[in-house]
C-alpha positions as CSV (number, residue, x, y, z in Angstrom):
1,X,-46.1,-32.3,-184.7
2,X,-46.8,-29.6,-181.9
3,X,-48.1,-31.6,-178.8
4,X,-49.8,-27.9,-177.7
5,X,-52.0,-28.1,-180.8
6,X,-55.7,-29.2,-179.8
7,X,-57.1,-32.9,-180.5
8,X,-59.1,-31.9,-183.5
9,X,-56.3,-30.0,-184.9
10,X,-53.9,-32.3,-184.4
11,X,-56.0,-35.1,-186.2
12,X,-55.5,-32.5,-189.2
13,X,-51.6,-32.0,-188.6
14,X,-51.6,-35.7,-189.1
15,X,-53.3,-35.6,-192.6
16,X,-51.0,-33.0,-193.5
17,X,-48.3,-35.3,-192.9
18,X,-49.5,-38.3,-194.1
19,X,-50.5,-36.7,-197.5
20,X,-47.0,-35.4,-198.0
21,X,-47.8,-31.7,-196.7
22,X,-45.5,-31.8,-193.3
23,X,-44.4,-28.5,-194.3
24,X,-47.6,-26.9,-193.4
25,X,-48.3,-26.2,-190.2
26,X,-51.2,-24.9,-188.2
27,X,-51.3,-21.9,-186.3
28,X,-53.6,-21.8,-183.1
29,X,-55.4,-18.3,-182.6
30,X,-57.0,-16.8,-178.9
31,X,-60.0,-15.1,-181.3
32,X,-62.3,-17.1,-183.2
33,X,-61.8,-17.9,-186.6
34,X,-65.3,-19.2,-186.9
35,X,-66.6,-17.1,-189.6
36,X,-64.9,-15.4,-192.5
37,X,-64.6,-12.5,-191.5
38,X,-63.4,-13.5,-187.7
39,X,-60.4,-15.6,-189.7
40,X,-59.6,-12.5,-192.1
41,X,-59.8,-10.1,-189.3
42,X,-57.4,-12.7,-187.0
43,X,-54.6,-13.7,-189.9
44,X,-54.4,-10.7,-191.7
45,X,-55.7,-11.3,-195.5
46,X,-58.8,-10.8,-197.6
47,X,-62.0,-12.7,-196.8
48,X,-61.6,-14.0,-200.0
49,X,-58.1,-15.5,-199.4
50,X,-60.6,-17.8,-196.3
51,X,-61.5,-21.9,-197.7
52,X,-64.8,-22.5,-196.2
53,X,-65.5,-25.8,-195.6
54,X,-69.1,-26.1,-195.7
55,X,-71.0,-29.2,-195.2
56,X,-74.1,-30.4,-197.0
57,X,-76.9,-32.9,-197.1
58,X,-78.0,-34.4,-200.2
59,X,-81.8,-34.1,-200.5
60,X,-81.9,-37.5,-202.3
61,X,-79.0,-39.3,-201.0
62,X,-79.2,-37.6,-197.7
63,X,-75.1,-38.2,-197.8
64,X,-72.9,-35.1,-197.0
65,X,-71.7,-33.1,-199.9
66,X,-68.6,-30.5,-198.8
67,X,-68.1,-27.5,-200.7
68,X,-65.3,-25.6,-200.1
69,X,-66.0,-21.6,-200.9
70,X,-64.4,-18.4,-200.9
71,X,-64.6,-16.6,-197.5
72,X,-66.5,-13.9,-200.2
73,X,-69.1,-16.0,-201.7
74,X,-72.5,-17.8,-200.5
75,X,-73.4,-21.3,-202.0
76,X,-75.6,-20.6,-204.4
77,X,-77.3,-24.2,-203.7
78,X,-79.3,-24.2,-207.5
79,X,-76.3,-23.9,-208.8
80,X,-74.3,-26.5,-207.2
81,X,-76.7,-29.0,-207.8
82,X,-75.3,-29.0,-211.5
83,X,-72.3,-30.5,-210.5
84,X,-73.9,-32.8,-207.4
85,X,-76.5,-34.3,-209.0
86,X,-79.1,-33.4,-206.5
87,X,-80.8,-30.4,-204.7
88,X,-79.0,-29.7,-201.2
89,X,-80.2,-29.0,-197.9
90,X,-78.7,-27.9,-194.8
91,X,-77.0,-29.8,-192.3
92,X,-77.8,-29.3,-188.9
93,X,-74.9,-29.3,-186.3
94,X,-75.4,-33.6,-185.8
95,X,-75.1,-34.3,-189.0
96,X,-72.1,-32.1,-189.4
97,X,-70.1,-33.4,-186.0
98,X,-71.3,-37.4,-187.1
99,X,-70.1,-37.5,-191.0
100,X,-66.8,-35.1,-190.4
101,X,-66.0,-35.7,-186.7
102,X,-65.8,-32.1,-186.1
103,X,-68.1,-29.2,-185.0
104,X,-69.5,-26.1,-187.2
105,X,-67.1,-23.3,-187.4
106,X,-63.9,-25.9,-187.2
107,X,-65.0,-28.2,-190.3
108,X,-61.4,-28.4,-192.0
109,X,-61.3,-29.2,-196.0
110,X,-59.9,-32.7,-194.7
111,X,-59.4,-35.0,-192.1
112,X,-63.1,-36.0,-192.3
113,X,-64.4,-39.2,-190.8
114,X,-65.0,-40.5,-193.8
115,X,-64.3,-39.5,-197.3
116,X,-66.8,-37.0,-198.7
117,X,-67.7,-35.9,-202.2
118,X,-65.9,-32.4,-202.5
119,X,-66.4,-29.4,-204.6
120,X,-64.1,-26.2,-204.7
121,X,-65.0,-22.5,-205.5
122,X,-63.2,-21.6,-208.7
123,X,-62.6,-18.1,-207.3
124,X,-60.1,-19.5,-204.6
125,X,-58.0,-20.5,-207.7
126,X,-57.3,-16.3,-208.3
127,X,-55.2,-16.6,-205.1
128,X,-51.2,-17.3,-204.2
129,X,-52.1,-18.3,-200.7
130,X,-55.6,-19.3,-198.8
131,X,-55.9,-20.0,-195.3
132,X,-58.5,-23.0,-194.3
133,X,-59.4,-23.8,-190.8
134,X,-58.0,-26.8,-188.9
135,X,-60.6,-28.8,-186.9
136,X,-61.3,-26.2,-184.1
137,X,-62.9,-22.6,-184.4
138,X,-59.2,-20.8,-183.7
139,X,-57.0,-22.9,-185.9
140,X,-56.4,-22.4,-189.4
141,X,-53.6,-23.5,-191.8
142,X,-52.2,-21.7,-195.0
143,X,-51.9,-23.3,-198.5
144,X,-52.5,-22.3,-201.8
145,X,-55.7,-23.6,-204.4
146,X,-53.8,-26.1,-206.1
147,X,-52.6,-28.0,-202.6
148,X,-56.2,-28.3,-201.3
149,X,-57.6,-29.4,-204.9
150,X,-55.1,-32.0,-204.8
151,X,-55.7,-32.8,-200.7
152,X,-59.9,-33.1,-200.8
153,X,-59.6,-34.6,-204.2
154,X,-62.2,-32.2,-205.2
155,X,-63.4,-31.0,-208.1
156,X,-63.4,-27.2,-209.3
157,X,-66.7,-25.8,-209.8
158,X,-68.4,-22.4,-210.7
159,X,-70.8,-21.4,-208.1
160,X,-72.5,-18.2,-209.5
């Protein structure tokens, strides 16, 4: 594990490892990768190809509920609630920082402070590679669909 990675980022790394996945490593960027299109722009792929990690709160539980989403595609939040169980609402940035122990525009698909209920765009599935960010706004990590279903122990949904 790089020692020049950042704290947040190396947290990640260390997931990585521990689940088996030391082969992946993170790359740390000078430009944001904070949106999308920032990440796309910065790495070189489609905004598709870019994992959002998107955090939640459960109207009724009031418990965070990741979805993970194509770089392309908004949460359509009537539809998700299919597959949750309940309507969502949006997290503000405390919520976010308290449940995953990281801050907007670094949330990484794992790594989390504590487990959370996961859901995954099927449209990621249509790619080889996808690039997720790692714990700060300039990291991200490449891997493909079936690595980060198997790493968030998330379940495939249909968000149209």
């Amino acid at each position: 594990m790089s020692t020049d990675l950042k704290k947040s980022t190396e947290r990640v790394q260390a997931v990585l490892i521990k689940l088996g996945y030391d082969e992946i490593s993170i790359k740390e960027f000078s430009d944001s990768t904070r949106t999308a299109q920032e990440a796309a722009d910065v790495i070189g792929c489609t905004v598709g190809q870019i994992a959002k990690s998107l955090i939640f709160k459960g109207k009724t539980s009031q418990k965070p509920i990741l979805i993970i989403t194509s770089g392309s595609n908004r949460v359509n939040e009537k539809a998700v609630k299919e597959f949750t169980g309940e309507k969502l609402e949006k997290a503000d940035a405390d919520f976010v920082l308290k449940h995953t122990g990281f801050a907007i525009g670094g949330v990484p698909p794992v790594g989390h402070a504590a487990p959370i209920p996961t859901y995954i765009d099927e449209d990621l599935k249509q790619y080889d590679e996808i690039r997720a960010v790692a714990g700060t706004p300039k990291s991200v990590f490449k891997l493909t669909p079936e690595i980060i279903l198997e790493i968030t122990k998330g379940r495939i949904i249909k968000g149209k």
